[in-house]
Backbone atoms as SQL, in Angstrom:
CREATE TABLE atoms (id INTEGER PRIMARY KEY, chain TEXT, resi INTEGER, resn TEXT, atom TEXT, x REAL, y REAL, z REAL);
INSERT INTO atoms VALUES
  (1, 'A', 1, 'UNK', 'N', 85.976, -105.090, 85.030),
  (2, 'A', 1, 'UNK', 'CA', 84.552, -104.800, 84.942),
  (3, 'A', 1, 'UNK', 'C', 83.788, -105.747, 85.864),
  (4, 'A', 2, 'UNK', 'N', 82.822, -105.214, 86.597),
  (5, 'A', 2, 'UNK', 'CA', 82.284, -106.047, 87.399),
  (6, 'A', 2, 'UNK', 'C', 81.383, -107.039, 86.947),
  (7, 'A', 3, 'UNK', 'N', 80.985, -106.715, 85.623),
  (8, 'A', 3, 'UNK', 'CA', 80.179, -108.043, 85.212),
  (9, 'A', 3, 'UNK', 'C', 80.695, -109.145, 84.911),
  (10, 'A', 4, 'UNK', 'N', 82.544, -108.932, 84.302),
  (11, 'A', 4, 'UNK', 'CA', 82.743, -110.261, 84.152),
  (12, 'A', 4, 'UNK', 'C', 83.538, -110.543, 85.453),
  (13, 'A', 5, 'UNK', 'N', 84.251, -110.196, 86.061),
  (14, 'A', 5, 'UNK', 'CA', 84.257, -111.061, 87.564),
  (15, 'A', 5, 'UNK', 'C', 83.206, -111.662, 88.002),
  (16, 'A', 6, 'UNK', 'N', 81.781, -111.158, 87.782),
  (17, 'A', 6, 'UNK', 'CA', 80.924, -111.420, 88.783),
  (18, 'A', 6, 'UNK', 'C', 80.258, -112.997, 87.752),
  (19, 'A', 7, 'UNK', 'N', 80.690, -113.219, 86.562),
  (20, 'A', 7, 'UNK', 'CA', 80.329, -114.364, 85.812),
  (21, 'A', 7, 'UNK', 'C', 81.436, -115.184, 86.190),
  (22, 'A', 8, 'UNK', 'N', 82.534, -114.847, 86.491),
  (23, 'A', 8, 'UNK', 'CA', 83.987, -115.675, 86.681),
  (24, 'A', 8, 'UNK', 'C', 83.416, -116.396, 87.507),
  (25, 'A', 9, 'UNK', 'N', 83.110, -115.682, 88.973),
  (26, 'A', 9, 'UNK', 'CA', 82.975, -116.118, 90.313),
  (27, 'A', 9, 'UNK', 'C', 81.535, -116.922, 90.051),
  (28, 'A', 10, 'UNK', 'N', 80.375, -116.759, 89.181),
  (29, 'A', 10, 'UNK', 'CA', 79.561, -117.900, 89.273),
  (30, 'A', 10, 'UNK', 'C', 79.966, -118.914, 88.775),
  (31, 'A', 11, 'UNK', 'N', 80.422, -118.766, 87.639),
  (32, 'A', 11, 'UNK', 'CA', 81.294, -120.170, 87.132),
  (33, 'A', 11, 'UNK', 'C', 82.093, -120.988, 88.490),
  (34, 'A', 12, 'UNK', 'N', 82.693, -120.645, 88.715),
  (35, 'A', 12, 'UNK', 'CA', 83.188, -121.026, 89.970),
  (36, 'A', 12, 'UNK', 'C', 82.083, -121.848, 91.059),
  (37, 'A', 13, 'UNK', 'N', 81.360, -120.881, 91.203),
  (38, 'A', 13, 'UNK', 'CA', 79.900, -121.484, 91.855),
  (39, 'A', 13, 'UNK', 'C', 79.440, -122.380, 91.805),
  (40, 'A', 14, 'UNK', 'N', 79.514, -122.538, 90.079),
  (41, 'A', 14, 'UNK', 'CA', 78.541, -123.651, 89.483),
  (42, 'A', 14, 'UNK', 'C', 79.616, -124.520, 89.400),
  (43, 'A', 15, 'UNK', 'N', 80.612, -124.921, 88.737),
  (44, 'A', 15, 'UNK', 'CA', 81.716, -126.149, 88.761),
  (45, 'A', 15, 'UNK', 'C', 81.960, -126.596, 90.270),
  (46, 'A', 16, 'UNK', 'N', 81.910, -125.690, 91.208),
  (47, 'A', 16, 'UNK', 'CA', 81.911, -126.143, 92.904),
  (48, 'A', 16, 'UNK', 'C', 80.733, -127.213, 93.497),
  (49, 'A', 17, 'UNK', 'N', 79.824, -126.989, 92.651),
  (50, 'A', 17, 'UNK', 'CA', 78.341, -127.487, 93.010),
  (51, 'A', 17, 'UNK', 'C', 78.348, -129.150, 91.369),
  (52, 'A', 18, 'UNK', 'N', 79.300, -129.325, 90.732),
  (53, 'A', 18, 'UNK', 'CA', 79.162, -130.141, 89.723),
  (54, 'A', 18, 'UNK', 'C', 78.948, -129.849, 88.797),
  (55, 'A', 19, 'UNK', 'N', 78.530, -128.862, 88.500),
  (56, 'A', 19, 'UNK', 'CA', 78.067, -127.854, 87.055),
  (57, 'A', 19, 'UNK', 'C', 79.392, -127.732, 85.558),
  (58, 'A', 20, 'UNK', 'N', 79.368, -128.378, 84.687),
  (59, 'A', 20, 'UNK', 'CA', 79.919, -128.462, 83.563),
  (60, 'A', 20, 'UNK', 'C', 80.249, -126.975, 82.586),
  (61, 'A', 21, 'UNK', 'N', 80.790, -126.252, 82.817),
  (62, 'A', 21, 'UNK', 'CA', 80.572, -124.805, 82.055),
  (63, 'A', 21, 'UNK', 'C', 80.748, -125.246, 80.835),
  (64, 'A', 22, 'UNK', 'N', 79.863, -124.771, 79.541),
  (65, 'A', 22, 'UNK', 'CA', 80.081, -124.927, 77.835),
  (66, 'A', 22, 'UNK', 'C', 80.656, -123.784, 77.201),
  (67, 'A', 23, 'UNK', 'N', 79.956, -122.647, 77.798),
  (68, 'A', 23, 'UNK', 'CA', 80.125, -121.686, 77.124),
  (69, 'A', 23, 'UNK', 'C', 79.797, -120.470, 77.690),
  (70, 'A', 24, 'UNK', 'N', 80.381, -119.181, 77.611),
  (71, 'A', 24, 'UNK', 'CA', 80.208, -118.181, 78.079),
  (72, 'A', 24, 'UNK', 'C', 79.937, -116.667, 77.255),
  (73, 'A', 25, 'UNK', 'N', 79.080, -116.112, 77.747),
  (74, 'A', 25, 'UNK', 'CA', 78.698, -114.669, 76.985),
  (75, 'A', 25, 'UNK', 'C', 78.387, -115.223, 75.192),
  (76, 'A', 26, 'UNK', 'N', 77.650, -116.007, 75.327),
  (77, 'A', 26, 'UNK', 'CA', 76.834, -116.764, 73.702),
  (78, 'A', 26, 'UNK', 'C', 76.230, -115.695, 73.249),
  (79, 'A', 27, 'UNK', 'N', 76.701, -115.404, 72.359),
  (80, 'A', 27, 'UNK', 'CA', 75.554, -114.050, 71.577),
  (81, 'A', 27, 'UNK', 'C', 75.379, -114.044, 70.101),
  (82, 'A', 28, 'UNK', 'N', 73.594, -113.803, 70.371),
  (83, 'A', 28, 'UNK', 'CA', 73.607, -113.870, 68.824),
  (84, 'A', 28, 'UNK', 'C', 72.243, -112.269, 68.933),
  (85, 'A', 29, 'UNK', 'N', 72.164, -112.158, 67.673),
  (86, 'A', 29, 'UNK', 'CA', 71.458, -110.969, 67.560),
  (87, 'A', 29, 'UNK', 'C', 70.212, -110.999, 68.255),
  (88, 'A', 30, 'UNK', 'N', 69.341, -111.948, 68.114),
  (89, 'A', 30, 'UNK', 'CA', 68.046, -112.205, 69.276),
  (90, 'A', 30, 'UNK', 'C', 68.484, -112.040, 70.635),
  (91, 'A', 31, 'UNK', 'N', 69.593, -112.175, 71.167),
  (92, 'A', 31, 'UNK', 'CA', 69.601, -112.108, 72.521),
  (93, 'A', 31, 'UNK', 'C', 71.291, -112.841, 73.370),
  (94, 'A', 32, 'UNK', 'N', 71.220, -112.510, 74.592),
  (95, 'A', 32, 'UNK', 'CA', 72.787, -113.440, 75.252),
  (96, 'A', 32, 'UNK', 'C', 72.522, -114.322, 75.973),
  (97, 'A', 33, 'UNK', 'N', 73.665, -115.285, 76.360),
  (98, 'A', 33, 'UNK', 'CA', 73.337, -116.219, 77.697),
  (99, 'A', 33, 'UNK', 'C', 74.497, -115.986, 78.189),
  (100, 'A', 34, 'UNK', 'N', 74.805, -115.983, 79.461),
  (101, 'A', 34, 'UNK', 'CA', 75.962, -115.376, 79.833),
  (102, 'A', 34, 'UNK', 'C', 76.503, -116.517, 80.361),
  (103, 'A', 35, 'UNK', 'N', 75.861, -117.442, 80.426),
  (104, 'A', 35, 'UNK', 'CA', 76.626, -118.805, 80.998),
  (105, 'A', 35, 'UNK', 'C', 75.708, -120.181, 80.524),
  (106, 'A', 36, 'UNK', 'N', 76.071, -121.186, 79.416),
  (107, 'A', 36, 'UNK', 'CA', 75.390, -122.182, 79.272),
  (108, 'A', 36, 'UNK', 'C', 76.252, -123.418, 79.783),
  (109, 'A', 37, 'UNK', 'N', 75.309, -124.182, 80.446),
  (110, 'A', 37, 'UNK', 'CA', 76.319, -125.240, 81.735),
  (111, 'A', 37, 'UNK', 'C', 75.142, -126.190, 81.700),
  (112, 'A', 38, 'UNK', 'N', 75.709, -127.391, 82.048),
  (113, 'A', 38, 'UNK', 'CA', 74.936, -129.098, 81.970),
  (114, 'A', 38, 'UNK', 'C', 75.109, -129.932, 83.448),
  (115, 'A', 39, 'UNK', 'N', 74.020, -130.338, 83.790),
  (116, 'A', 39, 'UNK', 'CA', 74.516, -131.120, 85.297),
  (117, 'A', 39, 'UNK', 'C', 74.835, -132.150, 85.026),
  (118, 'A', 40, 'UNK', 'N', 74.764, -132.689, 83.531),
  (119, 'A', 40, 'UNK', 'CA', 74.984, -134.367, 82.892),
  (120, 'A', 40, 'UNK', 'C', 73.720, -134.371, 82.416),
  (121, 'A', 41, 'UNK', 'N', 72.748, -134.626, 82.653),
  (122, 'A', 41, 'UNK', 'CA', 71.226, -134.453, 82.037),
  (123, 'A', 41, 'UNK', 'C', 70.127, -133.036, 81.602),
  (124, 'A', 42, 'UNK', 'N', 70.572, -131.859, 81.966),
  (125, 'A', 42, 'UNK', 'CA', 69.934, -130.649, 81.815),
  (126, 'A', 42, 'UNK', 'C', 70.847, -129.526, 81.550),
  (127, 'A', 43, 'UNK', 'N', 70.512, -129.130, 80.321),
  (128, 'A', 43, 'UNK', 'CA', 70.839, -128.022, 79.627),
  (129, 'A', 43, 'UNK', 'C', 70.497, -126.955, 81.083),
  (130, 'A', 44, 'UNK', 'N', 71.656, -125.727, 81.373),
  (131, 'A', 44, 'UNK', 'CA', 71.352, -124.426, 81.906),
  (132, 'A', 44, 'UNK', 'C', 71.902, -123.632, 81.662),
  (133, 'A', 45, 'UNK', 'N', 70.608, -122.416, 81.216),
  (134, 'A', 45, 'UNK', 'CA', 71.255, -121.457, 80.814),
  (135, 'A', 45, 'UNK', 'C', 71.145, -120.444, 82.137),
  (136, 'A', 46, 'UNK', 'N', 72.086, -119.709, 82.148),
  (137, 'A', 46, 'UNK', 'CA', 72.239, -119.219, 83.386),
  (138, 'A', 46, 'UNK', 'C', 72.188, -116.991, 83.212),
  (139, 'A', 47, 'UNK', 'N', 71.326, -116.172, 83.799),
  (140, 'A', 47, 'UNK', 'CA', 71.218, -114.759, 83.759),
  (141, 'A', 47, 'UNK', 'C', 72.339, -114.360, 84.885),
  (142, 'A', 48, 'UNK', 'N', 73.372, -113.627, 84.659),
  (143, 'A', 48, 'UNK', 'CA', 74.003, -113.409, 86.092),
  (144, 'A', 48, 'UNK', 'C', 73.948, -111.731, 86.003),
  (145, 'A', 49, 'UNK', 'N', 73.159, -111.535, 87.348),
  (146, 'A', 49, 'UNK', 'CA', 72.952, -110.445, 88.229),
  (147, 'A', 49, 'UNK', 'C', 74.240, -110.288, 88.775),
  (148, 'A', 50, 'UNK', 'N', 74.955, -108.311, 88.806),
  (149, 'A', 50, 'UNK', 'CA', 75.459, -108.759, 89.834),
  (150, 'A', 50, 'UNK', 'C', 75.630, -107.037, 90.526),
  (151, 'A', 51, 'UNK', 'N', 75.531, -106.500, 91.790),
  (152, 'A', 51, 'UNK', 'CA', 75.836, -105.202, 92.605),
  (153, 'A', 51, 'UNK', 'C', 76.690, -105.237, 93.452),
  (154, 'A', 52, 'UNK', 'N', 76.806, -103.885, 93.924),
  (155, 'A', 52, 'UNK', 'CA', 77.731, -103.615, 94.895),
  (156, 'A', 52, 'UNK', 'C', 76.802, -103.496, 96.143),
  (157, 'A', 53, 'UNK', 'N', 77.489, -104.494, 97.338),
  (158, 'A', 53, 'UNK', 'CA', 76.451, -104.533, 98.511),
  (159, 'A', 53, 'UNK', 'C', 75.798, -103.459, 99.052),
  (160, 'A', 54, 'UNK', 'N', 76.117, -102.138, 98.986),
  (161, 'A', 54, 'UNK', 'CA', 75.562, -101.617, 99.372),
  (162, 'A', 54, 'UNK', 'C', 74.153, -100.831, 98.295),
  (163, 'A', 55, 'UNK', 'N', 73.895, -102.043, 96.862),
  (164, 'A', 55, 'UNK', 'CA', 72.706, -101.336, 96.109),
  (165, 'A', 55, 'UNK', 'C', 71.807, -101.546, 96.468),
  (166, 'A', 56, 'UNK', 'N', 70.661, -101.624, 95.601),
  (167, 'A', 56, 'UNK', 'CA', 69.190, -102.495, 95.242),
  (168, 'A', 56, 'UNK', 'C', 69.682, -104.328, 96.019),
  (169, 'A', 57, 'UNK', 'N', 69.166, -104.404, 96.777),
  (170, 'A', 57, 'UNK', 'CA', 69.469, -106.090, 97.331),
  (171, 'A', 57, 'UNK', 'C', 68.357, -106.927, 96.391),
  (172, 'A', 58, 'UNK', 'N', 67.284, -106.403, 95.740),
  (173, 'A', 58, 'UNK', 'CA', 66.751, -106.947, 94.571),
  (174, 'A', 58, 'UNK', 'C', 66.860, -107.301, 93.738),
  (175, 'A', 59, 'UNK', 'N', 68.541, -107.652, 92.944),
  (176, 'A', 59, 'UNK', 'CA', 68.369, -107.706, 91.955),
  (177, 'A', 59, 'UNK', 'C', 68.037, -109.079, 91.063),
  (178, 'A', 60, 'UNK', 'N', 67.849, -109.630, 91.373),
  (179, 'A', 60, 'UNK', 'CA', 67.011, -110.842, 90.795),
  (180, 'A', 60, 'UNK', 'C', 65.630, -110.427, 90.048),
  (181, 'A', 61, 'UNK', 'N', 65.302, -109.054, 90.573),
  (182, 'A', 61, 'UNK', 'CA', 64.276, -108.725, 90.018),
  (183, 'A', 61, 'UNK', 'C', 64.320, -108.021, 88.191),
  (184, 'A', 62, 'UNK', 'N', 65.550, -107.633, 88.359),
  (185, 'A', 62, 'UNK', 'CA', 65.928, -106.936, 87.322),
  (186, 'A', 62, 'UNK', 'C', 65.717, -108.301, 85.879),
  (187, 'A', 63, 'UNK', 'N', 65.559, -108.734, 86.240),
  (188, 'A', 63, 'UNK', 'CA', 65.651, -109.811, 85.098),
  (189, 'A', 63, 'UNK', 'C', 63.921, -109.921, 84.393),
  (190, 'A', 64, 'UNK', 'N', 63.685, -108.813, 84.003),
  (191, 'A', 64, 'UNK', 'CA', 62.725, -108.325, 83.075),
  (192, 'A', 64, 'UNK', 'C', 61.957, -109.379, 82.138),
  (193, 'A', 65, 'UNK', 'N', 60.678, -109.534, 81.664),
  (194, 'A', 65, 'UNK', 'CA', 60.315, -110.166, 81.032),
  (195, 'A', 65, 'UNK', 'C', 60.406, -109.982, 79.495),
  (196, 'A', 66, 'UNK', 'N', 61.254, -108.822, 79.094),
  (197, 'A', 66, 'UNK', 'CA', 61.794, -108.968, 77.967),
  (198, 'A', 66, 'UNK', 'C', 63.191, -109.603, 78.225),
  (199, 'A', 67, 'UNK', 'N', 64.251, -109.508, 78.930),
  (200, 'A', 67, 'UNK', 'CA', 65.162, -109.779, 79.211),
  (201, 'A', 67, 'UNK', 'C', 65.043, -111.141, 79.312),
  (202, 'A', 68, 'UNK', 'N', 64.361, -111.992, 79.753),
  (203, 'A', 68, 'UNK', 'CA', 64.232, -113.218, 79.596),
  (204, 'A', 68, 'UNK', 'C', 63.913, -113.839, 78.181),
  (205, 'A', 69, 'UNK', 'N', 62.998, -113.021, 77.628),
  (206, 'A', 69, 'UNK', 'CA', 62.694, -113.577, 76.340),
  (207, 'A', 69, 'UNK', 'C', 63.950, -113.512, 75.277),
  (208, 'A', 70, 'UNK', 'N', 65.018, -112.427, 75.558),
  (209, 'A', 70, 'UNK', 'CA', 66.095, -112.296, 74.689),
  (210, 'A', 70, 'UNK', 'C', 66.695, -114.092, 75.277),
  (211, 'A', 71, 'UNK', 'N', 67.174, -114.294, 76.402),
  (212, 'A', 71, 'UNK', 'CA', 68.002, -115.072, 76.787),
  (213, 'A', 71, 'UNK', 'C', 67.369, -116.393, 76.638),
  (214, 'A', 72, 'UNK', 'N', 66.117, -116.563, 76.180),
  (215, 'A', 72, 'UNK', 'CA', 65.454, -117.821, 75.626),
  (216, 'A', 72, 'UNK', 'C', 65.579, -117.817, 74.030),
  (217, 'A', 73, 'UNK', 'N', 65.336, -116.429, 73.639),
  (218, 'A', 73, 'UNK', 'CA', 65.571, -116.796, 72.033),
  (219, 'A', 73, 'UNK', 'C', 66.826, -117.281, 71.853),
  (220, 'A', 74, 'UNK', 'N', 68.121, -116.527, 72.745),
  (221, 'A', 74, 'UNK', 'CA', 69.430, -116.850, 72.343),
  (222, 'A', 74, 'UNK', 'C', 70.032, -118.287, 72.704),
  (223, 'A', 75, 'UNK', 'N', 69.362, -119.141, 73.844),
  (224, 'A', 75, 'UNK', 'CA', 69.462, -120.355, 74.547),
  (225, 'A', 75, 'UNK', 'C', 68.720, -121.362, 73.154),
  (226, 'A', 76, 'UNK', 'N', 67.835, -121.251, 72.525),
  (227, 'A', 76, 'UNK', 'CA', 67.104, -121.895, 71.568),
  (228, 'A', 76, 'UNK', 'C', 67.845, -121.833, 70.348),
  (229, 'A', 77, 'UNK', 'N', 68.762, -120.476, 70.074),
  (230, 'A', 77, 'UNK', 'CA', 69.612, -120.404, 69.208),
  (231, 'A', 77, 'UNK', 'C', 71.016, -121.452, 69.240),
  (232, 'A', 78, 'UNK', 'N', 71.296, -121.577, 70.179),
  (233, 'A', 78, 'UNK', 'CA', 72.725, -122.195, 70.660),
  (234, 'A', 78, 'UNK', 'C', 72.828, -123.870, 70.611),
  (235, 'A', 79, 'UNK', 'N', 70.841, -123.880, 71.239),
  (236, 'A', 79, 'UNK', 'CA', 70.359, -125.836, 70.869),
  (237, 'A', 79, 'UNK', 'C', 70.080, -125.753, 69.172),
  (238, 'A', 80, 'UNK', 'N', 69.476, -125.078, 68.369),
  (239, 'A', 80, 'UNK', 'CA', 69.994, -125.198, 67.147),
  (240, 'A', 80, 'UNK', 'C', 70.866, -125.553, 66.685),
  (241, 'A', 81, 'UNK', 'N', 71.991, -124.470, 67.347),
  (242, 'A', 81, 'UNK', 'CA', 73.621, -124.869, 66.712),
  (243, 'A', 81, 'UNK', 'C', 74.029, -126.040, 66.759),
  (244, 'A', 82, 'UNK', 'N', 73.974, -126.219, 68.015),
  (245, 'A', 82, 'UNK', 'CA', 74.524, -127.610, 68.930),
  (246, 'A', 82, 'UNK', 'C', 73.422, -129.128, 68.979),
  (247, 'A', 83, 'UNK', 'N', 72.720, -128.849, 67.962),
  (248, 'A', 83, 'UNK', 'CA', 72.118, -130.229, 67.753),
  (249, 'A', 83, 'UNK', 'C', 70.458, -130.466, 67.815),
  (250, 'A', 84, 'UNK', 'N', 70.302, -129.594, 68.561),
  (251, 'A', 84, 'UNK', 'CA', 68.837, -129.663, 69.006),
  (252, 'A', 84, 'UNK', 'C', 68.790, -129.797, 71.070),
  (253, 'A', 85, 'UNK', 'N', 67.966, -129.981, 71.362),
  (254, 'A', 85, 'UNK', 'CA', 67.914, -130.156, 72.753),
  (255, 'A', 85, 'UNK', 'C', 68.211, -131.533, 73.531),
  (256, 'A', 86, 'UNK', 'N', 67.609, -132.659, 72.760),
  (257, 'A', 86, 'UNK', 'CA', 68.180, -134.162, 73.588),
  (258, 'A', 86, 'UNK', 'C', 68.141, -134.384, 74.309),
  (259, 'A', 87, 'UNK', 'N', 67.787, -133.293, 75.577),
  (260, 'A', 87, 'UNK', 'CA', 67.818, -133.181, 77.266),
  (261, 'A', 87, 'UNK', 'C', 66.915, -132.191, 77.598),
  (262, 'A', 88, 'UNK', 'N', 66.745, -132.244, 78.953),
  (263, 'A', 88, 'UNK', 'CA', 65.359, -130.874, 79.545),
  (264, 'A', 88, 'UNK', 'C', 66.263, -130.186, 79.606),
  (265, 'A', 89, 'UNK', 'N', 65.399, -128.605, 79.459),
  (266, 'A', 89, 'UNK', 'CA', 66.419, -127.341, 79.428),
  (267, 'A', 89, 'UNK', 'C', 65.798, -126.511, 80.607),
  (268, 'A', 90, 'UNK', 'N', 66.654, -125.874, 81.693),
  (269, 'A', 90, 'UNK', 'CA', 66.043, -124.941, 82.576),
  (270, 'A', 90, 'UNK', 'C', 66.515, -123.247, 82.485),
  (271, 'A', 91, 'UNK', 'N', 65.598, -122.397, 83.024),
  (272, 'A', 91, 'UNK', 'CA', 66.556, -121.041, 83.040),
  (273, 'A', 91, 'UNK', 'C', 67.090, -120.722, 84.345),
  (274, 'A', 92, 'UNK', 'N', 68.355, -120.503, 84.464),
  (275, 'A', 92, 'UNK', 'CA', 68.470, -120.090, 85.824),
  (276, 'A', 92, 'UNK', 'C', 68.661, -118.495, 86.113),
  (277, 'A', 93, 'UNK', 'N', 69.138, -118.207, 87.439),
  (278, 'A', 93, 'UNK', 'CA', 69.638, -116.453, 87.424),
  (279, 'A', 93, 'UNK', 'C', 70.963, -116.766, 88.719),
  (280, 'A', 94, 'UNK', 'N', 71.607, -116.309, 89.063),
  (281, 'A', 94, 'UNK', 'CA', 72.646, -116.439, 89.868),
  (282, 'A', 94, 'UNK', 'C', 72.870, -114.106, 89.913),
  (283, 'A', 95, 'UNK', 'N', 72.768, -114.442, 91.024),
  (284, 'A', 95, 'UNK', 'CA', 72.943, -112.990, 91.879),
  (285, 'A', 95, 'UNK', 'C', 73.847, -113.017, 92.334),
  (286, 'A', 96, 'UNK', 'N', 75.194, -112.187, 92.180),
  (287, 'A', 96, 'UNK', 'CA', 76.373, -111.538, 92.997),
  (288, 'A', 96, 'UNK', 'C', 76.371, -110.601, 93.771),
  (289, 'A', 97, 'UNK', 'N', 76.428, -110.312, 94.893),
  (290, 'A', 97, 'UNK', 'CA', 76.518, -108.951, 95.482),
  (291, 'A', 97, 'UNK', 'C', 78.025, -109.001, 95.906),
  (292, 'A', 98, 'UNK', 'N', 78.439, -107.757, 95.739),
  (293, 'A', 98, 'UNK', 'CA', 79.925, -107.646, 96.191),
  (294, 'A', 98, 'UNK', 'C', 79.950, -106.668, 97.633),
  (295, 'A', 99, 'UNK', 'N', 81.078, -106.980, 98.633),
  (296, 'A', 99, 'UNK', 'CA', 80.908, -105.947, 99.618),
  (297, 'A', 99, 'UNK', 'C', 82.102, -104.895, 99.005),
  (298, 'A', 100, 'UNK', 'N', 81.440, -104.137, 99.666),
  (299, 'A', 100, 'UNK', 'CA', 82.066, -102.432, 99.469),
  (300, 'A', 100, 'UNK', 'C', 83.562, -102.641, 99.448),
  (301, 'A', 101, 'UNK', 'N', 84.771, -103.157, 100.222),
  (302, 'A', 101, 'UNK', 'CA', 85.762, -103.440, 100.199),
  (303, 'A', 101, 'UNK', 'C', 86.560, -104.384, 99.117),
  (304, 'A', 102, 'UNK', 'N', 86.140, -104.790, 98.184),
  (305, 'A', 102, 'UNK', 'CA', 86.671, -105.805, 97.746),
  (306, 'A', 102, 'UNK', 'C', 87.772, -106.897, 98.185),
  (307, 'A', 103, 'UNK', 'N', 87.900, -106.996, 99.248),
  (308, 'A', 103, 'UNK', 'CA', 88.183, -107.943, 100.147),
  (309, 'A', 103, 'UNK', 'C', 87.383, -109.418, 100.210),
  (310, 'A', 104, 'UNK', 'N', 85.962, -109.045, 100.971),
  (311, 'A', 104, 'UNK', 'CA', 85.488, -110.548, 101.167),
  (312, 'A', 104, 'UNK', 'C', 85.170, -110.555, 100.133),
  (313, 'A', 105, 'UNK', 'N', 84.747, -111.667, 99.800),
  (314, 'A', 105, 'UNK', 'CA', 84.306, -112.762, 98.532),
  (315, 'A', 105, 'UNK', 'C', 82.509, -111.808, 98.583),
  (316, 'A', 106, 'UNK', 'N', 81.918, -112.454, 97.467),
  (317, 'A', 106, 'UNK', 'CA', 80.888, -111.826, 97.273),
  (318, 'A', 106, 'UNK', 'C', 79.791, -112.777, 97.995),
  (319, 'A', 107, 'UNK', 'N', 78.603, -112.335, 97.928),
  (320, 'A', 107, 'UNK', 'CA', 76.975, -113.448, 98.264),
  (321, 'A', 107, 'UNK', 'C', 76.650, -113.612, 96.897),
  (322, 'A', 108, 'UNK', 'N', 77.016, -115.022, 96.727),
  (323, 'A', 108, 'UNK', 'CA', 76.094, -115.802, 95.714),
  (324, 'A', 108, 'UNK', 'C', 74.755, -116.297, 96.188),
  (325, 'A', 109, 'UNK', 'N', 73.503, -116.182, 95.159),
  (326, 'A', 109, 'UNK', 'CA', 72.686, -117.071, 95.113),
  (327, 'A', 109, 'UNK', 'C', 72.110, -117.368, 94.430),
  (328, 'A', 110, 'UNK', 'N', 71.687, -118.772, 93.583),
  (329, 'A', 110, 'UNK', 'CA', 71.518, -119.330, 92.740),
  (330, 'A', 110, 'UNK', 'C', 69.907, -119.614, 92.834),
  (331, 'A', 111, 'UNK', 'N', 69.027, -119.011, 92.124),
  (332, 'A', 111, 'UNK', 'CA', 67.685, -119.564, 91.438),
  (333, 'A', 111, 'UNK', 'C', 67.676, -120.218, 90.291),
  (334, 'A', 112, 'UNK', 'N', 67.364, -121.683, 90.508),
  (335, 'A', 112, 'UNK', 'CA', 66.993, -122.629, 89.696),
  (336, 'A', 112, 'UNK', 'C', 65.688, -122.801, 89.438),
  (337, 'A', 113, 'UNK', 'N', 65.715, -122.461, 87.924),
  (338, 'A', 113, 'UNK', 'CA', 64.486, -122.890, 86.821),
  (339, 'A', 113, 'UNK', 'C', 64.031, -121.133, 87.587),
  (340, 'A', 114, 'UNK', 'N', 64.291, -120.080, 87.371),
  (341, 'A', 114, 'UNK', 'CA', 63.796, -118.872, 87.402),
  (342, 'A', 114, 'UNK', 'C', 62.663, -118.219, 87.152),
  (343, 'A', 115, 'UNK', 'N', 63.077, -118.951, 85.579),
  (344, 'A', 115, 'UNK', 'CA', 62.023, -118.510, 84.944),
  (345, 'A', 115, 'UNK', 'C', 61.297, -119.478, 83.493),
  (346, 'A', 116, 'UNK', 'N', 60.474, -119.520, 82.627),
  (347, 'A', 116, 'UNK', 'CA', 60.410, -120.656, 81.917),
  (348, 'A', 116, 'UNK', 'C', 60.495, -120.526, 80.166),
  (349, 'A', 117, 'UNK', 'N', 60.205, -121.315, 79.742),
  (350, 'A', 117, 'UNK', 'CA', 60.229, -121.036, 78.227),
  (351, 'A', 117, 'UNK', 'C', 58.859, -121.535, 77.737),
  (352, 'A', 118, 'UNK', 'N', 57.478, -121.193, 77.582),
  (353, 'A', 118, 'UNK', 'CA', 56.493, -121.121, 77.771),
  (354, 'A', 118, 'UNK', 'C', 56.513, -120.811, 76.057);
C-alpha cells in the first residue's frame, strides 16, 4: 500500500536528518498521527502526504483544517498518555511523491511546524 511505504520512507527521512521515531500510525477515536518523533527537545507529530508523480503536485494542501484538528486532538491524546508535554510540541507534514516507475526513490519534502495548535 502506498501509504505505508510512503511513512516507511519518511521515517527514514526523519532518522537521516536526527529525528528519533516513537511511534507510528497512533490512533485513537478523536483522530491519527502517523508518525510521532523528538529532535531531543520537541515533540513532532508528523501528517504524511503521499502521490504518484504524475498527480495533484499539491498535496500538502490536502491536509484540511479538519484533518489537522483530528491529528491535534490525537497528538494531545498520546501527551496525556505519555506524561503530559515537558517539551514544545510542533505539527509537521512530510509529502512523498513517487515516480511512475517505481524505480527512483521518491521527492520528499518536509514542512516544519505546518500547521499549529491554537
Amino acid at each position: 500500500m502506498l501509504g505505508d511505504v510512503s511513512e516507511a520512507a519518511a521515517c527514514r527521512f526523519l532518522v537521516q536528518r536526527g529525528y528519533q521515531i516513537l511511534a507510528r500510525n497512533v490512533r485513537f477515536r478523536s483522530g491519527e498521527v502517523d508518525i510521532v518523533a523528538t529532535d531531543g527537545k520537541t515533540w513532532i507529530f508528523v501528517e504524511v502526504r503521499s502521490r504518484r508523480l504524475d498527480s495533484d503536485p499539491d498535496i500538502a494542501e490536502t491536509v484540511t483544517t479538519a484533518k489537522q484538528r483530528r491529528v491535534i486532538r490525537a497528538a494531545l491524546q498520546y501527551l496525556r498518555s505519555h506524561g503530559g508535554p515537558r517539551r514544545p510540541m510542533r505539527f509537521d507534514v512530510i509529502t512523498v511523491l513517487w515516480p511512475k516507475n517505481d524505480i527512483d526513490i521518491p521527492k520528499i519534502t518536509h514542512w516544519e511546524s505546518a500547521f499549529g495548535c491554537d
